[in-house]
C-alpha positions as CSV (number, residue, x, y, z in Angstrom):
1,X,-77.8,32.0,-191.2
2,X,-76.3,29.0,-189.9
3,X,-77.7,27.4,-186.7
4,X,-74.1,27.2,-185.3
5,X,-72.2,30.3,-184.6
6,X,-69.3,31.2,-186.4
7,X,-66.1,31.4,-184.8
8,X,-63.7,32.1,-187.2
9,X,-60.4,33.9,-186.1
10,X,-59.8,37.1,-187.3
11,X,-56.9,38.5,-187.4
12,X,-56.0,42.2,-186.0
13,X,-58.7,43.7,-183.1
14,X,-61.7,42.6,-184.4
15,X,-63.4,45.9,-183.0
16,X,-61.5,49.5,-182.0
17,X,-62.0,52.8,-180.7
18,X,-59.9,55.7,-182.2
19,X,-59.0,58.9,-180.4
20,X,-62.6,58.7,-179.6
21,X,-64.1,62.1,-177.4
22,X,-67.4,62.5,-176.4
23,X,-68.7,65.8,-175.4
24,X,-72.0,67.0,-174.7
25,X,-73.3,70.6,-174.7
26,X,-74.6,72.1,-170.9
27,X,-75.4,75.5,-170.0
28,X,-72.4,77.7,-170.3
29,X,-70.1,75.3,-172.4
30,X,-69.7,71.4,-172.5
31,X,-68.7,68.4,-170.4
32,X,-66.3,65.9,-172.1
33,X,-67.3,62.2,-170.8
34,X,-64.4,60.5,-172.6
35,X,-61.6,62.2,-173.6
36,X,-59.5,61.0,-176.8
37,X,-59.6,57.3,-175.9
38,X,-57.9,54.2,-178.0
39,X,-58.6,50.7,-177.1
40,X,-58.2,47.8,-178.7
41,X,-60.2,44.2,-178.9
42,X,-59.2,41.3,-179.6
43,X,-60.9,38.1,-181.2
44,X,-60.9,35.4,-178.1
45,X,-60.5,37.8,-175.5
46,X,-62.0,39.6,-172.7
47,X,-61.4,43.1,-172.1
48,X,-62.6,44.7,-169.1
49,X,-63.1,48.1,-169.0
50,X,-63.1,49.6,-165.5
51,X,-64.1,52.6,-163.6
52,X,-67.1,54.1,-161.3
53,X,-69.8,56.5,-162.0
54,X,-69.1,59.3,-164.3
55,X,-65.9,57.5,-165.7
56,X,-66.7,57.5,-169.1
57,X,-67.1,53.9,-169.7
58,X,-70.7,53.4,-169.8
59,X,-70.7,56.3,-172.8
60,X,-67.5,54.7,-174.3
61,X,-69.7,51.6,-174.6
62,X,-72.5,53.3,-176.3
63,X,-70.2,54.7,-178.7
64,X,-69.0,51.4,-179.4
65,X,-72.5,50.4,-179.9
66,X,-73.5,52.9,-182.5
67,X,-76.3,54.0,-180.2
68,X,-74.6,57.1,-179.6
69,X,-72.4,59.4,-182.2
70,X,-68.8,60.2,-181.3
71,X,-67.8,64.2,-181.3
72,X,-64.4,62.9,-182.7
73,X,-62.2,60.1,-183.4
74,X,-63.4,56.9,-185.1
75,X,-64.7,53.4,-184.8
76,X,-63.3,50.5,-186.5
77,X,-65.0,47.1,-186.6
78,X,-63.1,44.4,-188.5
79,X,-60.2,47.2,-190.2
80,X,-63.7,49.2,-191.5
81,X,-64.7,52.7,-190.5
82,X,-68.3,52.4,-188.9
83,X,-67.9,55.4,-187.3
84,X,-71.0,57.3,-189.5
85,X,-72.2,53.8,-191.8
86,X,-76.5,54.1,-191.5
87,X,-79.5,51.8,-192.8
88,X,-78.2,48.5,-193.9
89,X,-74.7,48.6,-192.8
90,X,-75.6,49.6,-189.5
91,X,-78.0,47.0,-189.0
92,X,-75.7,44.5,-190.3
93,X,-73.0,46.3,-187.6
94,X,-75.5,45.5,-184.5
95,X,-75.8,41.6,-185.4
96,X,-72.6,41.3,-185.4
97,X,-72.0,43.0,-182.0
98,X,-74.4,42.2,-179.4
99,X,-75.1,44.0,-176.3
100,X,-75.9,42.3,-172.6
101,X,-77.4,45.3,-170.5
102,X,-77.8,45.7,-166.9
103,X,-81.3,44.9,-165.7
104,X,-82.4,41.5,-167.0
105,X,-85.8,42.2,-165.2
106,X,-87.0,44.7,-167.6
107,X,-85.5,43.1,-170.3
108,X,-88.9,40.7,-171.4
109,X,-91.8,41.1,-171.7
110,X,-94.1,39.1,-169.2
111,X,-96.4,37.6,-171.1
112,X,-94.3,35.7,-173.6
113,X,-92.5,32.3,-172.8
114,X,-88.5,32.1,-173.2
115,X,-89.0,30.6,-176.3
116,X,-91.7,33.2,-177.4
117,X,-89.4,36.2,-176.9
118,X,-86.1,33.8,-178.4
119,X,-88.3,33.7,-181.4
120,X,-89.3,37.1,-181.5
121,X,-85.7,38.3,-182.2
122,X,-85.2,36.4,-184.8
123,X,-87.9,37.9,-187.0
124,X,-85.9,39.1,-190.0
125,X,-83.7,35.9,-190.1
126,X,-86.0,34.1,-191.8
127,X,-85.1,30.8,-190.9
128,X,-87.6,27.5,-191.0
129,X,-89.0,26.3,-187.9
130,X,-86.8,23.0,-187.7
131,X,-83.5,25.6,-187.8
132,X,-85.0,28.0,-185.8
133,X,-85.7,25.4,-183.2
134,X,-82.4,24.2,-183.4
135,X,-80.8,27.3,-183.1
136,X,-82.5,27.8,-179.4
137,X,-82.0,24.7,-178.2
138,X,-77.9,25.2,-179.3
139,X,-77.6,28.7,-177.6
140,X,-79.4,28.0,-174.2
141,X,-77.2,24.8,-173.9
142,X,-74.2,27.5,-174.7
143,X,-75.1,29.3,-171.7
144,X,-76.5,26.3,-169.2
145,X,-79.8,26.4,-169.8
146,X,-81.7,22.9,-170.5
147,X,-84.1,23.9,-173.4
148,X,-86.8,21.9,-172.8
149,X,-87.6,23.3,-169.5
150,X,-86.5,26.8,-170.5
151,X,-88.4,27.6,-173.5
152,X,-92.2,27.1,-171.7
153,X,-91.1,29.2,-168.7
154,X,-92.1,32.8,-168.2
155,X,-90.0,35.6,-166.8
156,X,-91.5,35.4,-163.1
157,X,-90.9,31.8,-163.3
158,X,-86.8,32.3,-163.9
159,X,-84.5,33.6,-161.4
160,X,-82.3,37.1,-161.9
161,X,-79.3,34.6,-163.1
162,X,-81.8,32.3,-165.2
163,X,-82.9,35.5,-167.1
164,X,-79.4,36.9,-167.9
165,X,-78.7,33.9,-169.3
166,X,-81.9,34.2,-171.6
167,X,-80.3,37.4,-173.0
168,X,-76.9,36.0,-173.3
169,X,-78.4,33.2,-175.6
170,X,-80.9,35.7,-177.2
171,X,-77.4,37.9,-177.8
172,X,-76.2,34.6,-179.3
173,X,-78.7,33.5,-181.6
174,X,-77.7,36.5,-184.2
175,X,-74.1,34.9,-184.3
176,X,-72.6,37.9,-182.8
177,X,-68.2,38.5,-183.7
178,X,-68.5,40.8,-180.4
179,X,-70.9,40.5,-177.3
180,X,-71.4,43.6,-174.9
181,X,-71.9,43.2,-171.0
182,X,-72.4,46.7,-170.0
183,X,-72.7,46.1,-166.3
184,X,-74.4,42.8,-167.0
185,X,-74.2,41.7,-163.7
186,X,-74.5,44.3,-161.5
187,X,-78.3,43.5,-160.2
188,X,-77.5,39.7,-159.8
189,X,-77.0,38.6,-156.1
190,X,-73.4,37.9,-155.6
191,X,-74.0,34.4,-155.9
192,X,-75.2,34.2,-159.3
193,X,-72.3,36.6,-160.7
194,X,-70.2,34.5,-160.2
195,X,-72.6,31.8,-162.4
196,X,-72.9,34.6,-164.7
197,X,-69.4,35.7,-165.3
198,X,-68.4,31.9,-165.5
199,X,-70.8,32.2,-168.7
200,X,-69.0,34.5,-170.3
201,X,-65.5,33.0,-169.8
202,X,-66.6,29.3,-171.4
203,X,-68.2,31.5,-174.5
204,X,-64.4,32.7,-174.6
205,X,-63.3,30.1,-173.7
206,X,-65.2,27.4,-176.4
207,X,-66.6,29.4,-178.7
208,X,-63.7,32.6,-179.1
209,X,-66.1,35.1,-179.2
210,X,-64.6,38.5,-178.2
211,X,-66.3,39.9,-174.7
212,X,-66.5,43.4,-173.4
213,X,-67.1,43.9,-170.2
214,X,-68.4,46.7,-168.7
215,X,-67.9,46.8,-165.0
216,X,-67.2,49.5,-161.7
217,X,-66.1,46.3,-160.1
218,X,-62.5,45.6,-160.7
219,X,-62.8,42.2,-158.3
220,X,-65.4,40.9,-161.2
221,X,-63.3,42.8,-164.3
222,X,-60.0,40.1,-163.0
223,X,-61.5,37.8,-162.4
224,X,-62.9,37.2,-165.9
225,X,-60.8,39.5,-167.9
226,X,-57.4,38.9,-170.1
227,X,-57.3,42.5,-170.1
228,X,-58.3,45.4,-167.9
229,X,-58.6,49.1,-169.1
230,X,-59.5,51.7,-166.3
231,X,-61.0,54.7,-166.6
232,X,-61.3,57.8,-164.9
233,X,-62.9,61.0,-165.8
234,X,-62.6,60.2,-169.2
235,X,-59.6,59.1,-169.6
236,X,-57.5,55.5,-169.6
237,X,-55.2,55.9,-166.4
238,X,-53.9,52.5,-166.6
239,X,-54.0,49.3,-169.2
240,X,-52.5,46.0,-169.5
241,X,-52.8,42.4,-168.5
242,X,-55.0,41.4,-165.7
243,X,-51.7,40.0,-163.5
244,X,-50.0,43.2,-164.6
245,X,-53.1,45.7,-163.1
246,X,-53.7,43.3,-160.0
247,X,-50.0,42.6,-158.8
248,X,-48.3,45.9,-160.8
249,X,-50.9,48.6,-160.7
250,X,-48.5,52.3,-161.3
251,X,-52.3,54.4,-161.2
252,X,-53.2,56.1,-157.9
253,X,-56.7,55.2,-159.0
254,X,-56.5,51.6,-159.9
255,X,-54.7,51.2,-156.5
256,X,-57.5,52.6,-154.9
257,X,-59.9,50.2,-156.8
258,X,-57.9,47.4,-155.7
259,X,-57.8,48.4,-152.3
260,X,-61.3,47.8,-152.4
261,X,-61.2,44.4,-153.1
262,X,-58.3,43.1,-150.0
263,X,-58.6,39.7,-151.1
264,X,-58.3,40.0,-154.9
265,X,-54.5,38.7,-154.9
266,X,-55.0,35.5,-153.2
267,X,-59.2,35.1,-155.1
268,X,-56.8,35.3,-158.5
269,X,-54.4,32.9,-157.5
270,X,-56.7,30.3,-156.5
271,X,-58.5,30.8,-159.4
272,X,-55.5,30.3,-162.1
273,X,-54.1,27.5,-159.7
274,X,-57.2,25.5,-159.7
């Protein structure tokens, strides 16, 4: 493995879901969580998907993930089936797309150092010390972190922000096509979202890796997003660019979303003006 991640274009969504359904079996019948979805992502983009609790989107993540099997439809990851690939494959499948989860707090363990637990995931990579060294020092500089005071610090000595950054660049390290936020900033104060989510938009934006977000916050999904899908009991009520969902919404729902967020025009504006 290279110490430099590859960013390659590819052409065609670089990761898809297919008519995907998810049901699950409770007493008396079955609940469907996501209901024959197809969604689309592309290489250098963002694509939020959007909805609250018990939308759908959280599961429709998982299914993207491999962590949990589809009851129909397909996954397609590069033009390739990996809807049912195992061992190898499926290993292969999950370096290639990286998750960032929710709570960075249980994410490490607290007796190893930042560089301990960097190292740590990059156990089967078998890469010399001088490369592996490198290879840290490149992907906390990606996301803002100055190595040489990072790697000797310990969990309780980082901030919420500091230690989702830790996992972005741990994410990074396995030169990832596709990184995963599923709510990935949800448990940051609302200062350091904004740090956070300005993260992901320079890995976009100089690197052209292909981000999903994962968010109930449609002020967050806009304001980093190319794209916003939203969901709603299963299903995708509305899709398109972010201008078109923000300044055009035609779902009841995403309306409501928006209403939420009563500055959200003018926060955009300011934001593509400046």
């Amino acid at each position: 493995m290279s110490e430099q991640l590859d960013t390659t274009p590819t052409t065609g969504p670089v990761l898809s879901a297919v008519n995907v359904t998810k049901q699950f079996r409770v007493a008396g019948g079955h609940i469907t969580a996501v209901d024959d979805v197809s969604v689309d992502f592309h290489a250098g983009k963002v694509l939020a998907v959007v909805g609250e609790s018990g939308s759908g989107k959280s599961t429709l993540a998982r299914m993207l993930l491999r962590l949990m099997p589809v009851t129909s439809g397909q996954i397609m990851y590069q033009g390739k089936d990996v809807t049912h690939i195992k061992g190898g494959e499926l290993r292969k499948y999950w370096t290639d797309v990286q998750a960032v989860f929710q709570d960075p707090f249980s994410s490490f363990n607290q007796f190893f150092s930042v560089g301990h637990t960097l190292r740590r995931g990059m156990g089967r990579q078998h890469l010399s010390e001088e490369n592996l060294d490198q290879l840290i020092e490149t992907c906390l500089g990606y996301v803002g972190l100055k190595p040489a005071d990072a790697v000797h610090k310990y969990p309780h000595q980082l901030s919420g922000g500091q230690r989702q950054r830790v996992m972005i660049a741990r994410a990074l390290m396995m030169n990832p096509k596709v990184l995963l936020a599923d709510e990935a900033t949800s448990m940051l104060d609302a200062s350091l979202r904004v740090s956070a989510l300005n993260v992901l938009q320079d890995l976009r934006d100089n690197l052209g890796l292909t981000v999903l977000f994962i968010t109930h916050d449609i002020g967050q999904a806009c304001y980093l997003a190319d794209e916003v899908v939203v969901m709603e009991h299963g299903l995708i009520v509305e899709r398109g660019t972010t201008d078109a969902v923000i300044f055009d919404p035609k779902n009841d729902y995403t309306k409501r979303l928006l209403a939420d967020v009563p500055d959200l025009k003018g926060s955009l504006k300011v934001r593509k003006d400046g």
